[in-house]
KEBA-190661 format. One record per residue: residue number from 1; x, y, z of N, C-alpha, C in turn. Coordinates in pm, whole numbers, plus 50000, padded with zeros to 5 digits. Example, Ala and Ser with C-alpha at 12.3 -4.5 7.8 and 13.67 -1.06 7.14 Angstrom:
<atoms>
{1,{51319,49431,50780},{51230,49550,50780},{51320,49670,50780}},
{2,{51285,49775,50708},{51367,49894,50714},{51290,50003,50787}},
</atoms>
This chain:
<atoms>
{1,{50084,49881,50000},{50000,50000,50000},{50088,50125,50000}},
{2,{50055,50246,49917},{50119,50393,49930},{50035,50416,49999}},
{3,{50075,50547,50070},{50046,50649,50182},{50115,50771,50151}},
{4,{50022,50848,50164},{50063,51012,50160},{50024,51032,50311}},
{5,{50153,51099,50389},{50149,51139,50510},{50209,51274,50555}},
{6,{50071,51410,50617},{50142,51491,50695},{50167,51479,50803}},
{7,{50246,51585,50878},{50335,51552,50971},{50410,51483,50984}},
{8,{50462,51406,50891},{50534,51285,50927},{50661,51283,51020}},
{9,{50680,51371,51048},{50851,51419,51123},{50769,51447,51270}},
{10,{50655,51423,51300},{50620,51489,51427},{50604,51353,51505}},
{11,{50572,51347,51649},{50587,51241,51743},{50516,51168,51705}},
{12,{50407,51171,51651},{50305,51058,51620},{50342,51012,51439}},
{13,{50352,51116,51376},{50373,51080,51213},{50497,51017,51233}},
{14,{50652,51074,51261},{50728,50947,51342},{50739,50809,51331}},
{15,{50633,50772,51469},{50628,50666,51466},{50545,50593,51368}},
{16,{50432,50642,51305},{50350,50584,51238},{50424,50529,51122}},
{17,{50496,50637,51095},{50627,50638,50983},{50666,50491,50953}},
{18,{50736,50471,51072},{50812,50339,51102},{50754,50210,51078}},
{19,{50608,50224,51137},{50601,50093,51142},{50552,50053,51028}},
{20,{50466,50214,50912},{50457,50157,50801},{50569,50081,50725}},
{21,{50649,50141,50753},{50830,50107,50697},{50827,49993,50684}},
{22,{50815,49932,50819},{50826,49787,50867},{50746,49702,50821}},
{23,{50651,49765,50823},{50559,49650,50736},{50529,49674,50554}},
{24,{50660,49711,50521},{50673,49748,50361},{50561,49817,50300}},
{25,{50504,49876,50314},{50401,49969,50317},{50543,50096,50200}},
{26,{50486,50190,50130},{50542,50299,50031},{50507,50420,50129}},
{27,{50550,50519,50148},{50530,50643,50234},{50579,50737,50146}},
{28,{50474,50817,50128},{50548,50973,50072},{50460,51108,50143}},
{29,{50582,51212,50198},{50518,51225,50316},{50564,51435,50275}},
{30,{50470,51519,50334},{50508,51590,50270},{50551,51707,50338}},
{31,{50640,51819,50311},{50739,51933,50410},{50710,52042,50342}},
{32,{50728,52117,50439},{50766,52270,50383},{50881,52353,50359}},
{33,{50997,52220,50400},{51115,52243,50376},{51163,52168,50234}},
{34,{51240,52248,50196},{51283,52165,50036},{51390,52062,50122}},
{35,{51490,52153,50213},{51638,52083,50266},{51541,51952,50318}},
{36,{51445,51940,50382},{51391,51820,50444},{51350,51705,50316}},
{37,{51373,51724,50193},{51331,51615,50137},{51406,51517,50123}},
{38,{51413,51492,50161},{51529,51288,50174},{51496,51194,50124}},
{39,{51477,51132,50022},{51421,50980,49965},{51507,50898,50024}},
{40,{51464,50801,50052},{51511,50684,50110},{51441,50577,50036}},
{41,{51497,50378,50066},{51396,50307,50039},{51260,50320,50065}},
{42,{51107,50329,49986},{50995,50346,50016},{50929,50437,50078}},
{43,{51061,50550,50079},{51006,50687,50176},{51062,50803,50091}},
{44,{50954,50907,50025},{50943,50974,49903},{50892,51122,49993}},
{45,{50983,51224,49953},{50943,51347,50018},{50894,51450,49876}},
{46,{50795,51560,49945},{50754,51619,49814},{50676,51776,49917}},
{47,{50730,51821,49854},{50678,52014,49882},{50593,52044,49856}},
{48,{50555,52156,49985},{50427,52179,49954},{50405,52316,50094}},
{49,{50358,52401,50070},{50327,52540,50112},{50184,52570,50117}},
{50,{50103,52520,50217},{49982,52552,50281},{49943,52697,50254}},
{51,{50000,52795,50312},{49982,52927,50291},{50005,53010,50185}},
{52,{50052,52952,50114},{50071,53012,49941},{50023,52875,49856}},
{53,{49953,52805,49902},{49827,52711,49824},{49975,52656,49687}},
{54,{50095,52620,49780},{50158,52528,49651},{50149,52369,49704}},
{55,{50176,52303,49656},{50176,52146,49652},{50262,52044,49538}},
{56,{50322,51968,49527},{50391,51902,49416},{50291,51805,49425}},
{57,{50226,51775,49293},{50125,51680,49280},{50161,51557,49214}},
{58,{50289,51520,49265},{50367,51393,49238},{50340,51344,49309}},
{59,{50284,51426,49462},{50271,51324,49618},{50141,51233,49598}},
{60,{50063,51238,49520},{49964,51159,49545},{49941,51050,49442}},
{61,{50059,51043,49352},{50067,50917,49284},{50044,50788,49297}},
{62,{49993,50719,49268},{49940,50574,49329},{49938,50553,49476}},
{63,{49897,50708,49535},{49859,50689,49690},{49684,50626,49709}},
{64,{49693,50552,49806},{49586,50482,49853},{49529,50573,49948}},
{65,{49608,50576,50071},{49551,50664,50164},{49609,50764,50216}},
{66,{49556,50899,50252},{49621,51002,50299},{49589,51002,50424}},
{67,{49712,51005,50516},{49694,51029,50674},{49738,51221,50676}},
{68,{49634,51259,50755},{49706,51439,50789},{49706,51444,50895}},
{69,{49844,51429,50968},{49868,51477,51125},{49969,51629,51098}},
{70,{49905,51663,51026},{50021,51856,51010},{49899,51896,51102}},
{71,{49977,52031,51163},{49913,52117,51228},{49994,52200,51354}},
{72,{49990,52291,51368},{50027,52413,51461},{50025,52330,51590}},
{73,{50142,52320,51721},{50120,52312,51818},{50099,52366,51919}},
{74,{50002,52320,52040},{49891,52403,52123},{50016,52448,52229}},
{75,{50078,52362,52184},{50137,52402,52369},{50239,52545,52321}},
{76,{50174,52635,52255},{50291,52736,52295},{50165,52870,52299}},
{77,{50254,52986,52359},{50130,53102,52411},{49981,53136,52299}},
{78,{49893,53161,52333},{49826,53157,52238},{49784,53309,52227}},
{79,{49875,53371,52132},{49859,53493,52094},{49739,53531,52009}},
{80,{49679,53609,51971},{49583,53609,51852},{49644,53564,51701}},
{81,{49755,53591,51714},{49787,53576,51593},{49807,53398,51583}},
{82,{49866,53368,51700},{49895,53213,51716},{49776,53139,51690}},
{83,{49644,53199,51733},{49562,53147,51754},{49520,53119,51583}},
{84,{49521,53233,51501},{49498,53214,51389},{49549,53115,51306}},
{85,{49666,53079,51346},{49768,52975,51288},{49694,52822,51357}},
{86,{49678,52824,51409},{49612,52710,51523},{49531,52619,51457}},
{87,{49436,52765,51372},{49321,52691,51287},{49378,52693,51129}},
{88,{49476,52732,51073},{49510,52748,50928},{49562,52663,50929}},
{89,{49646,52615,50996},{49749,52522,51031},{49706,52393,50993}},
{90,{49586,52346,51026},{49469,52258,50997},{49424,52238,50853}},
{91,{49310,52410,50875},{49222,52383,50735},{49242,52417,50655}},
{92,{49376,52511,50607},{49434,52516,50522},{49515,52420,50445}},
{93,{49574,52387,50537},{49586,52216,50480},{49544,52106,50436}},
{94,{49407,52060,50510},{49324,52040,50467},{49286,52066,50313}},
{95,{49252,52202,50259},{49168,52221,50191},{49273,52220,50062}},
{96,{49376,52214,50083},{49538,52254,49943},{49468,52077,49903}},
{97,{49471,51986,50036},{49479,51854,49938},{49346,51766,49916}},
{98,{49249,51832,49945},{49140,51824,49922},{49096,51857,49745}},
{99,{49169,52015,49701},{49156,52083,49578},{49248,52013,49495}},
{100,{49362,51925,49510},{49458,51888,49458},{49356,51754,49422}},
{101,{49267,51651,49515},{49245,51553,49487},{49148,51569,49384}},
{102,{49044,51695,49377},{48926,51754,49316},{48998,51757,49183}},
{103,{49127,51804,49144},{49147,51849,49025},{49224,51768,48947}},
{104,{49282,51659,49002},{49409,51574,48990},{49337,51434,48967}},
{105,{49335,51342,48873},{49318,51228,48909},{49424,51095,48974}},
{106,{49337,51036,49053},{49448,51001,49145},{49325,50849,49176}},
{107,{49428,50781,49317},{49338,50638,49351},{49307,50692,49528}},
{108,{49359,50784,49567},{49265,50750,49697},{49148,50742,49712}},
{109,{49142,50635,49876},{48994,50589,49849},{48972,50618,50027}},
{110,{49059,50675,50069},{49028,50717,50208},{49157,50842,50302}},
{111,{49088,50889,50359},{49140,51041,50438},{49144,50984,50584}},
{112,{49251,51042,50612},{49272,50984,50774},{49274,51076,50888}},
{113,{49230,51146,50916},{49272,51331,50983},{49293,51307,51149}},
{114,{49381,51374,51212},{49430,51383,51349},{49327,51453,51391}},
{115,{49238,51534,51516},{49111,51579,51529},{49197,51545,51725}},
{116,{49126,51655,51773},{49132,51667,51974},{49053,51640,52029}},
{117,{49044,51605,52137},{48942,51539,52248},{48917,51660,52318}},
{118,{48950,51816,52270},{48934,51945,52350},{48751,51978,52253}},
{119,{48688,51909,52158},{48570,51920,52143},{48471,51833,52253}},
{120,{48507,51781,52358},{48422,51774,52384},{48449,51885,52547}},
{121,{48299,51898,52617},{48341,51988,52691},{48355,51958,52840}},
{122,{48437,52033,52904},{48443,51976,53066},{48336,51936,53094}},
{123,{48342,51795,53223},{48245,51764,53289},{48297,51641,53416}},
{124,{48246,51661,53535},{48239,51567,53626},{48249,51464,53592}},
{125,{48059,51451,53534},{47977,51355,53530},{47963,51267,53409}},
{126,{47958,51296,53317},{47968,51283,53160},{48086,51182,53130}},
{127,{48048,51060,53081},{48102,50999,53010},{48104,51005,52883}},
{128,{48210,51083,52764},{48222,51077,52633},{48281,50936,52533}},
{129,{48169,50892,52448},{48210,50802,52405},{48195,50884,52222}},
{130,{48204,50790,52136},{48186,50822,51973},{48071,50880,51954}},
{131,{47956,50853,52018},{47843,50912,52013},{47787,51033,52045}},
{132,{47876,51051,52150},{47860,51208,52218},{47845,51325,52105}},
{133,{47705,51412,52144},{47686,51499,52016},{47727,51659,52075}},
{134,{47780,51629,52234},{47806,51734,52273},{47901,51868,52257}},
{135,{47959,51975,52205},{48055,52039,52159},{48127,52152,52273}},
{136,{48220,52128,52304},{48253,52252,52388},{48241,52388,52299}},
{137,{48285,52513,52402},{48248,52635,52329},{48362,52735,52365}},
{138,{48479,52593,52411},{48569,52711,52403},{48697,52744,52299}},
{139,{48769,52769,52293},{48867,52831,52154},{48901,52707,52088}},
{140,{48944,52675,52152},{48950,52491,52121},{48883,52410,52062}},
{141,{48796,52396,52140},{48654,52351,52112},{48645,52355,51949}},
{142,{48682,52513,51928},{48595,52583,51813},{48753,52527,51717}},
{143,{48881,52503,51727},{48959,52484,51644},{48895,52318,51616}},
{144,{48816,52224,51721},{48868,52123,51664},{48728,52039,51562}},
{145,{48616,52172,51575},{48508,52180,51530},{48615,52210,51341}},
{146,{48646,52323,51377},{48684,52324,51184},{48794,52233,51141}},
{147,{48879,52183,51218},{48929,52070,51159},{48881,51961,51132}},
{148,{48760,51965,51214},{48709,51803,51137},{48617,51849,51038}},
{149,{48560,51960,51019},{48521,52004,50901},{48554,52006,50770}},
{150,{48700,52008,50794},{48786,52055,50683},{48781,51889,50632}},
{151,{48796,51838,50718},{48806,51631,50698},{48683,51602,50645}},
{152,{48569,51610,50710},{48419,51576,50634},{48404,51625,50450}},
{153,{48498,51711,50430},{48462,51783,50288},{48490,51673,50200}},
{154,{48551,51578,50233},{48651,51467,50165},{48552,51353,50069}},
{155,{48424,51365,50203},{48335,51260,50157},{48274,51319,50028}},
{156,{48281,51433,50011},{48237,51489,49877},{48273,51427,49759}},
{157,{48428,51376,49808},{48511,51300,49675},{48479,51156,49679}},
{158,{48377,51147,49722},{48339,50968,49742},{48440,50897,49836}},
{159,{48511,50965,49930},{48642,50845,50008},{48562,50837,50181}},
{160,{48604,50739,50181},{48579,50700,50331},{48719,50849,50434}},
{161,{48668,50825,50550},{48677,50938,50615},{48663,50927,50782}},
{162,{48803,50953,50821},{48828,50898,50943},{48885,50989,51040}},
{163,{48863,51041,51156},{48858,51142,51240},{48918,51085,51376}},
{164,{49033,51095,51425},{49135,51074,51581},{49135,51144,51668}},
{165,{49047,51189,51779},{49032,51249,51826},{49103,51190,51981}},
{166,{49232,51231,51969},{49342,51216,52027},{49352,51309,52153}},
{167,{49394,51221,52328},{49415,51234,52392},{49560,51311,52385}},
{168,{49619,51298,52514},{49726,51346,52544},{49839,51228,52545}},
{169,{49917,51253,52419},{50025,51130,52444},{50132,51132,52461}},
{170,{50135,51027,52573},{50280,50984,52685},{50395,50906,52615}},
{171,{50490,50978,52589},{50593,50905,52495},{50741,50940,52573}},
{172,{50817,50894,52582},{50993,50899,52612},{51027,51008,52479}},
{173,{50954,51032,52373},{51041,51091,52263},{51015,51282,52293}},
{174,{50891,51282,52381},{50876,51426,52345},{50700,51434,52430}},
{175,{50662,51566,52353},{50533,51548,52422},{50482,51614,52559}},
{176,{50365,51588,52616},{50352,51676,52761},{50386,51596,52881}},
{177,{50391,51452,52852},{50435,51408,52982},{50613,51402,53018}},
{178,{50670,51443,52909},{50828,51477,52940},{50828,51602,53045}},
{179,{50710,51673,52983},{50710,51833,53054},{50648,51859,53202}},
{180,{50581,51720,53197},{50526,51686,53350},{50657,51624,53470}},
{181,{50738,51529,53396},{50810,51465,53456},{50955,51547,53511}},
{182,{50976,51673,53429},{51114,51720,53463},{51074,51821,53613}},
{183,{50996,51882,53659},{50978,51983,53760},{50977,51825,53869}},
{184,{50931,51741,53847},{50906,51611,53933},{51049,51511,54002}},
{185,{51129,51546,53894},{51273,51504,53933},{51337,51607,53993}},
{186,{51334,51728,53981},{51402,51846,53977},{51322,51832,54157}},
{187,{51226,51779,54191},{51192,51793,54356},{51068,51892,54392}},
{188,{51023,51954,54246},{50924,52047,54249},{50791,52036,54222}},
{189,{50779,51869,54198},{50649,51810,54136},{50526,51895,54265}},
{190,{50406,51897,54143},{50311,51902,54214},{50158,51890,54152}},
{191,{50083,51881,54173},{49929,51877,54092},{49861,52052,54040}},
{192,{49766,51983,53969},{49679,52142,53925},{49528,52160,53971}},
{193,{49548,52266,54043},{49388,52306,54084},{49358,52208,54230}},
{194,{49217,52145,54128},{49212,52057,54302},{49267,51892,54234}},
{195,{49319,51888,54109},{49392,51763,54101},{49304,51649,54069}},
{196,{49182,51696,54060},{49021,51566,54037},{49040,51616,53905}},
{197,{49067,51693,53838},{49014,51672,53671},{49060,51601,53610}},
{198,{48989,51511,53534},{49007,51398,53447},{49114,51420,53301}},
{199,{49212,51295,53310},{49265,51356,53175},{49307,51247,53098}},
{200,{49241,51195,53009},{49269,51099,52875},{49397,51127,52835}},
{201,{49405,50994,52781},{49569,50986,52755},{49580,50871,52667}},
{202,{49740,50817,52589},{49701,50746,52482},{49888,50729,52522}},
{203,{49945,50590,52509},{50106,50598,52517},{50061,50569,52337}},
{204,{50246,50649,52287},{50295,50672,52174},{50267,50545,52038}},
{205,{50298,50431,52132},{50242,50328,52075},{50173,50237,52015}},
{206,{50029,50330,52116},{49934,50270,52074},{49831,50339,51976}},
{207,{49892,50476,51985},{49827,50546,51889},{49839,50546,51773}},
{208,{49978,50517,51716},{50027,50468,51603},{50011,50353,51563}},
{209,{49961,50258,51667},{49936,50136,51600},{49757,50150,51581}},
{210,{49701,50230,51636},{49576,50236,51614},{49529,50332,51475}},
{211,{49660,50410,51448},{49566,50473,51272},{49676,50339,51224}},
{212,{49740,50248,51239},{49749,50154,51108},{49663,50042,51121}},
{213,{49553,50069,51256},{49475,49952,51230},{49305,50037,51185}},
{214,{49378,50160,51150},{49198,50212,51122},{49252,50201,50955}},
{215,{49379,50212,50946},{49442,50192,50760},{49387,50066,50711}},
{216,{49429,49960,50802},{49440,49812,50736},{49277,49747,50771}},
{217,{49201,49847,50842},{49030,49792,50815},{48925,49883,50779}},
{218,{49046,49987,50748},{48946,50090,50643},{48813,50183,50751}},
{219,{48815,50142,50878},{48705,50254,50966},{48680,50357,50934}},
{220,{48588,50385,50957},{48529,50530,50900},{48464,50594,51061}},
{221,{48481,50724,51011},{48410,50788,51095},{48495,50844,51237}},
{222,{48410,50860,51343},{48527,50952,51475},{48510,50826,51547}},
{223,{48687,50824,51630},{48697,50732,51740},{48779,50839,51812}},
{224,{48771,50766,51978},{48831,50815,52057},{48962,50780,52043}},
{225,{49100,50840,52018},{49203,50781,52038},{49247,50808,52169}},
{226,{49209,50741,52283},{49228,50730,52392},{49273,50591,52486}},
{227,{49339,50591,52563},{49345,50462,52645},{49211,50424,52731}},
{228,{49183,50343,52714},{49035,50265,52828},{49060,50368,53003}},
{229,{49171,50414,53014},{49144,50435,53153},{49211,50561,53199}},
{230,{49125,50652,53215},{49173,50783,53231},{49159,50821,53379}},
{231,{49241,50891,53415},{49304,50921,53566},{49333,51087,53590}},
{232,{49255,51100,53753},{49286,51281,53770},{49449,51323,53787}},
{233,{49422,51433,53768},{49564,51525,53749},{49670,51464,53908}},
{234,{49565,51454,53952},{49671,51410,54104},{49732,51249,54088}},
{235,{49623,51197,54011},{49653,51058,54042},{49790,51053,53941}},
{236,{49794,51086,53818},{49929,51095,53759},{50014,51145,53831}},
{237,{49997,51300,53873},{50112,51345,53934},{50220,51235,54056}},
{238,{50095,51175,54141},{50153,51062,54238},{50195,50946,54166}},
{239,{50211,50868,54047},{50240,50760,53965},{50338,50800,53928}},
{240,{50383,50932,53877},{50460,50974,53777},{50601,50982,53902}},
{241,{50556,51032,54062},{50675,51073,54118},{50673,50893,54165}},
{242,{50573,50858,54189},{50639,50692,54236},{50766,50636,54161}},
{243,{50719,50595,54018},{50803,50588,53922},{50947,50677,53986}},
{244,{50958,50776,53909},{51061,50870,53946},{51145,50859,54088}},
{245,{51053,50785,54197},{51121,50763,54295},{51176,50853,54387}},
{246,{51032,51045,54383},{51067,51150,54489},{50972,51195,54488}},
{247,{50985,51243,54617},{50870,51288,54679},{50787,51397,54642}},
{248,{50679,51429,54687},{50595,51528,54635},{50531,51568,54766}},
{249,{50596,51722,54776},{50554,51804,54926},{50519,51930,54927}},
{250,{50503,51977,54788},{50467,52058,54750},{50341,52110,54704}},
{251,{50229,52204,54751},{50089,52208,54767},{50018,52209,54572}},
{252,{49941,52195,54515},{49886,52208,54399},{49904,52315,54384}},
{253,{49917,52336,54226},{49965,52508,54160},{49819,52537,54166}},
{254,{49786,52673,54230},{49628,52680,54200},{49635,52798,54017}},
{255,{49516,52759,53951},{49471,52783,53841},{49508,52948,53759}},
{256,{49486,53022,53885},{49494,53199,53841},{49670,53168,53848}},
{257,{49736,53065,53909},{49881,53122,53894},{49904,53104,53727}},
{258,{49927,52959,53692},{49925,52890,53549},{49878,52977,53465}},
{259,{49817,53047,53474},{49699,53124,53399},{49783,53270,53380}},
{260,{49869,53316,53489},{49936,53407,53460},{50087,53358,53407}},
{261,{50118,53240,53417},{50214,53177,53328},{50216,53147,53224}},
{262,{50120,53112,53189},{50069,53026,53040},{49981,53108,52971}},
{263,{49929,53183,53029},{49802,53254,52961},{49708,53149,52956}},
{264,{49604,53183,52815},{49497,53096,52801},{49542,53006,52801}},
{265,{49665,52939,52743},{49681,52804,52667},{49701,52723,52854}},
{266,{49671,52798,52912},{49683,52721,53114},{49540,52667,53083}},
{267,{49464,52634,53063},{49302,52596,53057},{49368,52406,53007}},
{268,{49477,52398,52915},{49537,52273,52901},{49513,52166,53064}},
{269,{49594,52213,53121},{49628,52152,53227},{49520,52157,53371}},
{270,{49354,52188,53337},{49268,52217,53420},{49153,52121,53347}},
{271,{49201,52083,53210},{49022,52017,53127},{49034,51912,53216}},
{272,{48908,51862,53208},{48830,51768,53311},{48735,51691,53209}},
{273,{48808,51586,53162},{48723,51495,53030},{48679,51317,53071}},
{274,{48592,51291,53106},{48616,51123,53090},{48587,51078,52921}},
{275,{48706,51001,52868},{48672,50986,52743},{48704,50811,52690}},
{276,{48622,50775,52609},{48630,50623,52627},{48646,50590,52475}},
{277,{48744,50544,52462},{48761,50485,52300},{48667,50352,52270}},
{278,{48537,50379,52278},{48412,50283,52267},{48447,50175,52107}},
{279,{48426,50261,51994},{48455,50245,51883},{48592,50153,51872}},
{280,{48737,50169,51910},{48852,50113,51881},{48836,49990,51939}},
{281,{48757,49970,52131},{48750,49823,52134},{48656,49757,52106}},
{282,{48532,49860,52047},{48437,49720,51957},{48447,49699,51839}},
{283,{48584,49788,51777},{48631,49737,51624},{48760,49605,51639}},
{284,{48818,49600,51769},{48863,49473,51761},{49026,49535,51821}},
{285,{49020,49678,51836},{49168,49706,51870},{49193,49641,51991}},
{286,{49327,49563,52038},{49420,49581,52148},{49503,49673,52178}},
{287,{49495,49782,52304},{49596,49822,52342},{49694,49722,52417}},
{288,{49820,49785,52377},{49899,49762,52457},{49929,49814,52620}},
{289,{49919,49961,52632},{49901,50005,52714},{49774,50056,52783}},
{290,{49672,50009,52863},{49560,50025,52877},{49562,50085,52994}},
{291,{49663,50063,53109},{49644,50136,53189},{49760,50238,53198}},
{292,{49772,50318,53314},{49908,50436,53340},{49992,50336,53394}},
{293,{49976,50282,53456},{50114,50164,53530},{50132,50090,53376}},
{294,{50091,50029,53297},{50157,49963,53225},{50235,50083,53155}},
{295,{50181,50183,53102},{50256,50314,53023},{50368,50337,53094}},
{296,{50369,50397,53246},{50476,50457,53264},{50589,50388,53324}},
{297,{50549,50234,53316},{50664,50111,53355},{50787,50124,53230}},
{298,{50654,50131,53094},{50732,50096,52986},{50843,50270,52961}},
{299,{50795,50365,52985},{50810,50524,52921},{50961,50506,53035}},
{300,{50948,50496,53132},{51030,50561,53252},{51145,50464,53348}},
{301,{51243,50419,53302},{51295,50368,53325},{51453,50400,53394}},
</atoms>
């Protein structure tokens, strides 16, 4: 099988990278850097400029399926202007290879799009599964409303159409739980708020093995890319220093501080989600990592 893949240089495109590799799978994957194009065996680079609507339309040559994990990352201040990038970053992208597939004849027969678990909205009580028709209403919310928009346009072209609405993932390579773990060694660990908000999560592994098992059975539609078992801000924080092997004596950061640290983008480290990848285990997925002790046995060594 070919694959046209964005992001591919990012933590999740990465790994996904690989294991297509491994399993002889064709990858051509696409940059905005020319210096970044590298051919290798079965791995084909090709340019392309979102914001000046260019593209080399070599990339979609006997591609089967397009995975798009490109997009702007959250974790940095969210300026207005950032914010604007947040969402272009997305549906601009989106829409370059959407017009490319409209005008170009080509064989894909399915779209794979990265999509956040920040659409759905805080809650206690609320269990979110695939079904949930609920939408948050906050900035977020509203970025991850037009990215999957930008993904639905696809079905226009007759292709199946698949939406990841991706937790927070725990990887050794990078990511937010590196950024959790260093104040924690350093002796400064501590929780956020009152430490009960719920937070979905997904190790590196299994997320990547879960878009090559939504590739190799063709799923359609939104799944949770989440692990079965999501845990409050405290309960990580205490796993994460167990692991680590130091103590934690230090009171919870309360919310208005973060908030004057981080600005908006502090609302990260306060969502309160229960979210259940319903869809991945009644399509037949195994995680590997299902719980935080199996994740952070394997991550933290």
């Amino acid at each position: 099988m070919k694959l046209l893949i964005t992001g591919a240089t990012g933590l999740i495109g990465n790994e996904l990278v690989a294991l297509l590799l491994k399993n002889n799978h064709t990858v051509h994957y696409l940059t905005t850097s020319q210096s970044k194009i590298n051919n290798k065996p079965n791995y084909f680079g090709f340019y392309w400029n979102p914001q000046e609507s260019k593209i080399d339309e070599n990339c979609i040559e006997g591609v089967d399926v397009i995975v798009h994990l490109a997009g702007a990352s959250i974790s940095k201040r969210w300026t207005n202007s950032y914010k604007q990038e947040l969402i272009e970053s997305r549906v601009l992208s989106a829409n370059l290879l959407f017009n490319l597939l409209k005008k170009t004849p080509n064989q894909v027969k399915h779209y794979i799009s990265a999509s956040g678990t920040a659409i759905y909205p805080d809650s206690y009580d609320v269990i979110y599964d695939e079904t949930s028709k609920q939408v948050d209403t906050s900035f977020l919310g509203h970025v991850v409303v037009k990215w999957e928009e930008s993904a639905d346009q696809f079905k226009l072209l007759n292709l199946k159409v698949t939406k990841l609405r991706t937790g927070v993932v725990f990887s050794e390579k990078g990511g937010a739980l590196l950024e959790m773990i260093k104040p924690i060694k350093m002796y400064f660990g501590s929780g956020f708020g009152s430490g009960n908000q719920m937070q979905s999560w997904i190790h590196l592994t299994d997320i990547a093995n879960l878009y090559y098992f939504v590739i190799q059975n063709q799923i359609e539609g939104i799944l949770n890319a989440v692990a079965p078992e999501y845990i409050t801000n405290q309960g990580l924080t205490k796993a994460l220093a167990k692991h680590l092997k130091r103590p934690l004596f230090l009171p919870n950061v309360p919310q208005f501080v973060m908030k004057l640290i981080l600005g908006e983008m502090s609302i990260l480290l306060f969502n309160n989600k229960k979210i259940l990848p319903k869809k991945a285990l009644s399509s037949g997925f195994q995680f590997q990592f299902d719980t935080v002790e199996k994740a952070l046995q394997n991550i933290i060594k």
